[in-house]
C-alpha positions in Angstrom: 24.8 13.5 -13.6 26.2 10.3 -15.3 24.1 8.3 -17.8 23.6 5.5 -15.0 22.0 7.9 -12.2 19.5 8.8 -15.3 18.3 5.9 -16.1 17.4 4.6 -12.2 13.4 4.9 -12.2 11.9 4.9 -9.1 10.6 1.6 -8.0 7.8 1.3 -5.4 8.7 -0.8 -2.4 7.4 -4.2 -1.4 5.8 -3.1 1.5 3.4 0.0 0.1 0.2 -2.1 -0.9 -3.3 -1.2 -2.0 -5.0 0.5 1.2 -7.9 -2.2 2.3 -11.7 -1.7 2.1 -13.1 1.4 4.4 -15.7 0.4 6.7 -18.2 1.9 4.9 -17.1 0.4 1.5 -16.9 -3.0 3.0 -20.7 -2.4 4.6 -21.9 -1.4 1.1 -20.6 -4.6 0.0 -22.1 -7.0 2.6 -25.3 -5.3 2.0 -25.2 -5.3 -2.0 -23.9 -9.2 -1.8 -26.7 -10.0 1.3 -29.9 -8.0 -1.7 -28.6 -10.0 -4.4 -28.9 -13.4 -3.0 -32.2 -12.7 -1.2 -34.0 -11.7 -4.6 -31.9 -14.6 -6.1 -33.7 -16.9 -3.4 -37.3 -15.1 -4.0 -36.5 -15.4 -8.0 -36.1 -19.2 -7.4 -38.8 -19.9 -4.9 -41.2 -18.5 -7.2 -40.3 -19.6 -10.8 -38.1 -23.0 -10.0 -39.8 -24.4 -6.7 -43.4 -24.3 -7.3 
């Protein structure tokens, strides 16, 4: 084995990505984002909009 065929690290290709969002992650999500802006709307209809 030569000096050159040592040094070659492996280099992950273009194509392999990060996998996307399961189902039930990207539900979890919606829901979480969908709670916090429906107490953030309660929050300011009761102490801003009085």
């Amino acid at each position: 084995m030569t000096t050159e065929e040592r040094s070659q690290t492996a280099q992950p290709s273009m194509e392999m990505r990060q996998p996307e969002l399961e189902p039930s992650a990207l539900l979890l999500l919606t829901i979480s984002i969908g709670l916090a802006s429906l107490i953030l709307c309660v929050v300011w209809l009761v102490f801003v909009h009085q």
